[in-house]
C-alpha positions in Angstrom: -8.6 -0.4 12.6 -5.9 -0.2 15.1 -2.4 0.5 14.1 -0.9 -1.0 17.8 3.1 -1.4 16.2 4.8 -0.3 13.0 8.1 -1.6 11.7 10.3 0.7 9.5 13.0 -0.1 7.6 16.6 2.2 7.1 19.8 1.8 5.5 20.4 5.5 6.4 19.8 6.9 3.0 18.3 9.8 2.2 14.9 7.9 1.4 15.2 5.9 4.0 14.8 8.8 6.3 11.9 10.0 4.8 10.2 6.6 5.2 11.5 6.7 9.1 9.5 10.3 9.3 6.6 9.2 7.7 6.9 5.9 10.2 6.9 8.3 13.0 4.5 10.3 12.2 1.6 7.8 11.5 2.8 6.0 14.9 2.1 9.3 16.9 -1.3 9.8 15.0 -2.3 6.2 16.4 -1.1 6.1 19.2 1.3 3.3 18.2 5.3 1.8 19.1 7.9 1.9 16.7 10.5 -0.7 15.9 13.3 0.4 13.0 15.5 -2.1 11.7 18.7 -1.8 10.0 18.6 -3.7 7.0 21.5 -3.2 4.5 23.6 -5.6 2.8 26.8 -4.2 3.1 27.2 -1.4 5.8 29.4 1.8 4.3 32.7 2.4 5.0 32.2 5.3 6.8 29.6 4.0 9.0 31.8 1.9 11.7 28.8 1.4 14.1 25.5 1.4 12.2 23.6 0.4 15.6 25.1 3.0 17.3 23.8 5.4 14.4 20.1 3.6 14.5 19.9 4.6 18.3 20.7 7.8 17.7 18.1 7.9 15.1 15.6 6.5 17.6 16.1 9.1 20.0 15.6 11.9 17.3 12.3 10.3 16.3 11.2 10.2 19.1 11.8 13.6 20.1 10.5 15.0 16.9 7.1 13.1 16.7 6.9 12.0 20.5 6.6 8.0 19.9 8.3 5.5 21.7 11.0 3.9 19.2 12.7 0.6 19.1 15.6 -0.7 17.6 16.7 -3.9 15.5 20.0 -4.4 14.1 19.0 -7.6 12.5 21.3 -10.6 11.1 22.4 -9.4 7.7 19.5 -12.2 5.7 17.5 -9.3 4.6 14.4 -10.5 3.8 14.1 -13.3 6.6 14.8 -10.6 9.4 12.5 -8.0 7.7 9.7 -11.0 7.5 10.4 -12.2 10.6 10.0 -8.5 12.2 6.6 -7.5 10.2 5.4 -10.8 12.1 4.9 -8.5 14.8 3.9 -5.5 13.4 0.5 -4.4 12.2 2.2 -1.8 9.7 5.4 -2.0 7.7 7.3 0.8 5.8 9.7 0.2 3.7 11.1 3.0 0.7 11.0 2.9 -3.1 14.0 3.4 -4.2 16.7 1.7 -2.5 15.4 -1.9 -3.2 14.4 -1.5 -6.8 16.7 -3.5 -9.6 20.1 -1.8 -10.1 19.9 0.4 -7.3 21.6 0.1 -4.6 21.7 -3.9 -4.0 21.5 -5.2 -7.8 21.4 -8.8 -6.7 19.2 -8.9 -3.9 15.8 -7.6 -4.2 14.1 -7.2 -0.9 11.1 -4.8 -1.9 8.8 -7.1 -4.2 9.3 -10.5 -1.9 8.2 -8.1 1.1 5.1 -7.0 -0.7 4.3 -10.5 -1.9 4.9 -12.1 1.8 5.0 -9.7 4.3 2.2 -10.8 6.9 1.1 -7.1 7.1 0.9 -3.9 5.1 3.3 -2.1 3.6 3.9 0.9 3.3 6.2 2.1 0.5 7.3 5.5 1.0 8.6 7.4 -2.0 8.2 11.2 -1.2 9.2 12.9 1.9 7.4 13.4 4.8 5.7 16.7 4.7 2.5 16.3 6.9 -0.1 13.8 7.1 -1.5 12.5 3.8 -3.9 15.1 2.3 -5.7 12.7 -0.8 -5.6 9.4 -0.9 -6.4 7.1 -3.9 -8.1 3.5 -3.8 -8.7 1.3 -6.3 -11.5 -1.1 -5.6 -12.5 -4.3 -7.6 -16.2 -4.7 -5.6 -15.0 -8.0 -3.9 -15.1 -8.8 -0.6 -12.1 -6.7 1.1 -13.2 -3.5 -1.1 -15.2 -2.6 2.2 -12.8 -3.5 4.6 -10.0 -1.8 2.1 -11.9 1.5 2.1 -12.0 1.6 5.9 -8.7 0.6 6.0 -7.3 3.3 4.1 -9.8 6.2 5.3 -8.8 5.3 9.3 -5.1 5.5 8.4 -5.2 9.2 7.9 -8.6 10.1 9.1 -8.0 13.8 8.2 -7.6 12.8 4.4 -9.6 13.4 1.0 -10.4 9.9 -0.3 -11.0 9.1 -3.8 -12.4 5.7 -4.8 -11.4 4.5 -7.9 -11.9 1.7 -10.1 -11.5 0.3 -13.3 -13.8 -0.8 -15.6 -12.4 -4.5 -17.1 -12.9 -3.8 -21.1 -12.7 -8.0 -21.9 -16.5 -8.2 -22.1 -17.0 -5.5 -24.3 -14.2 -6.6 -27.0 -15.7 -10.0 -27.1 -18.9 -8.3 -28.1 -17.2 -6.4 -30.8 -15.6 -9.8 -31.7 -19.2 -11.2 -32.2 -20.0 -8.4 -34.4 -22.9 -7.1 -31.8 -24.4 -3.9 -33.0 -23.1 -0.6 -32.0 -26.1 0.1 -30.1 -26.0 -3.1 -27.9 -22.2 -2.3 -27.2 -23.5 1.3 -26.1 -25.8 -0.3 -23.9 -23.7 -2.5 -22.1 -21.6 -0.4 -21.8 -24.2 2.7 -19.5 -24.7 -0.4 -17.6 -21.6 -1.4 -16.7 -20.6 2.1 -15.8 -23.9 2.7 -14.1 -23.0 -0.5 -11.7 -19.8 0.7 -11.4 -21.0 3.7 -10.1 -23.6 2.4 -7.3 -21.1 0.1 -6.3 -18.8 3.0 -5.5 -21.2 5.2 -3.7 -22.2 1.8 -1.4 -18.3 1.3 -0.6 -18.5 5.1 0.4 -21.4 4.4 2.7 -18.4 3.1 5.2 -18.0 7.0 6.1 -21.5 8.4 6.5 -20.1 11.1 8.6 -17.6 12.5 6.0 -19.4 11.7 3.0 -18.2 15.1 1.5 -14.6 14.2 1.5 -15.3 11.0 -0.2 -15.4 10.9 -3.8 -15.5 8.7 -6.7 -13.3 7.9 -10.1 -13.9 5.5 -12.7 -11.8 4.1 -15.9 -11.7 1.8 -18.2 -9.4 -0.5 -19.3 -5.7 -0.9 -17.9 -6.0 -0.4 -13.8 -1.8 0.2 -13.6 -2.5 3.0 -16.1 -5.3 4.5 -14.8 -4.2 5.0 -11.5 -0.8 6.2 -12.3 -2.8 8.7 -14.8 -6.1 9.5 -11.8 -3.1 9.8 -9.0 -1.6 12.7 -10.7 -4.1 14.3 -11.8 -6.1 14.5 -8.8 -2.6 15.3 -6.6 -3.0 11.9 -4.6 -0.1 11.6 -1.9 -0.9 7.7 -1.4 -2.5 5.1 -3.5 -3.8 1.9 -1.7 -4.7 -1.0 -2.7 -6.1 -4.5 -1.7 -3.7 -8.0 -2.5 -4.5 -11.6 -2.9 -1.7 -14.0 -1.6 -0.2 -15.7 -4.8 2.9 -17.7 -5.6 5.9 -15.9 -7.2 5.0 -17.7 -9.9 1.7 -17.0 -10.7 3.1 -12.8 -9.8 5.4 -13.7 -12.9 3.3 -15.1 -15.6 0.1 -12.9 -14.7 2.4 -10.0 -12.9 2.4 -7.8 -10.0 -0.2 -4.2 -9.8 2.6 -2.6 -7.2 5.3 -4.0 -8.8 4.3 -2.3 -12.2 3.1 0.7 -10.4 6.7 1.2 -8.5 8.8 0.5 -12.0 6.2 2.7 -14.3 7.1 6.0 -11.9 4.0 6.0 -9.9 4.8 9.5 -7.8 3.1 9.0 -4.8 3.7 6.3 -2.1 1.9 3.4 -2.2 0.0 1.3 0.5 -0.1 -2.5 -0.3 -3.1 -4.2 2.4 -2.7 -8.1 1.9 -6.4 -8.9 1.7 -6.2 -11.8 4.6 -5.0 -8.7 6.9 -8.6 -7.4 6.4 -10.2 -10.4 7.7 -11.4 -12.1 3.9 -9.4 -15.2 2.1 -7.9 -15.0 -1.2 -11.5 -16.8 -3.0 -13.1 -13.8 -1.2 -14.8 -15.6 1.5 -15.2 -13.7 4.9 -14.1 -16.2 7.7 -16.2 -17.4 10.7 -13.9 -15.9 12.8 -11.6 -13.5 11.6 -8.0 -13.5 12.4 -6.7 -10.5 10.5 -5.0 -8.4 12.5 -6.9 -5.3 11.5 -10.5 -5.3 12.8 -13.4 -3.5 11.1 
């Protein structure tokens, strides 16, 4: 993986600075550029020159973290300057809080459109920035970007813990109970489903042979939202990742959105959204002849 340029996002709050220092921070760890952009509606009062503010941010970044740091002051269409930025990034971070319904721009919501279109990650920061990532959490579903996902995630913070997790889809077994299959054959397909479960897992952590010990694995069964929320505290995970097909607003409606859900049900950690084209496989989990993600594995 190679993290070359990372776009943060900043309307000066208070959690927007901690996703500008977490920004920062994983650009000096790889070695990469960083471009902030000042994306706010409608600029406070008090603020009479926000780009004079965001180049004084830059140069405090930059001295803190030792990154070269760009600066963006955008045309006020939020989410067509934030898309047409990430076009050029191979990371972008964005915070939890200040686009979520009700907050601070009720009518516009520029978080969930980013995670649906943005051409590359996204990073959602909701804590501050207190070091690098220590544990991170990623669900897997075992198709074709779960490999690419896992390396993904475990080259971000190459110092981290990682935790594999995934969850067991329960639709099988309730149509055997439905067909009024004996306990005994619902007890059996149910050791082999987790005993797949767990090969598959310790494959996917074959990606890592040389940290193999700080690699682990976690499976649930049922709800996936739930069980990570419920597996990310309880195993003190500072990021959750996970992999995203590209789907229509639409079809995000009717069947909805994993980070959406995660973000509105209180997930506590931040969250890592990898668009599954970025890791080189389309959305019917075909690997292309020649892949064009930007993220090479």
């Amino acid at each position: 993986m190679r993290i070359q340029n990372i776009l943060a996002l900043t309307d000066f709050s208070i959690q927007a600075e901690h996703g500008l220092d977490r920004a920062a921070a994983l650009a000096a760890a790889h070695g990469a550029r960083l471009r902030i952009l000042y994306a706010c509606e409608t600029p406070p009062l008090q603020l009479s020159d926000p780009m004079a503010r965001l180049d004084q941010r830059a140069r405090q970044l930059a001295r803190r973290h030792g990154v070269e740091v760009g600066t963006i002051g955008g045309t006020g269409r939020l989410l067509e300057d934030g898309l047409t930025e990430a076009a050029h990034a191979d990371l972008l971070v964005a915070h939890g809080r200040m686009y979520r319904d009700g907050y601070v721009l009720p009518r516009r919501q520029l978080l969930y459109p980013l995670l649906r279109r943005s051409p590359c990650p996204v990073l959602v920061v909701q804590r501050p920035w207190l070091g690098a990532y220590a544990r991170v959490l990623v669900s897997v579903d075992f198709c074709a970007a779960s490999r690419p996902l896992v390396r993904y995630a475990g080259n971000l913070e190459a110092g981290a813990a990682l935790e594999l997790f995934h969850a067991i889809d329960t639709h099988d077994e309730a149509r055997l109970r439905s067909a009024e299959a004996s306990a005994a054959a619902v007890q059996a397909y149910r050791r082999e489903v987790q005993q797949y479960a767990q090969q598959q897992l310790y494959r996917l952590s074959d990606v890592f042979e040389a940290r193999r010990n700080r690699v682990g694995t976690l499976i649930g069964r049922g709800d996936a939202v739930r069980h990570l929320t419920v597996q990310q505290e309880r195993i003190g995970a500072d990021l959750v990742v996970l992999g995203q097909e590209r789907r229509s607003w639409l079809i995000d409606w009717v069947r909805g959105s994993v980070p959406r859900k995660l973000l509105s049900g209180g997930l506590q950690s931040d969250l890592l959204v990898v668009p599954h084209d970025c890791l080189g496989v389309w959305h019917d989990g075909r690997q292309p002849a020649s892949p064009t993600g930007r993220l090479p594995v």
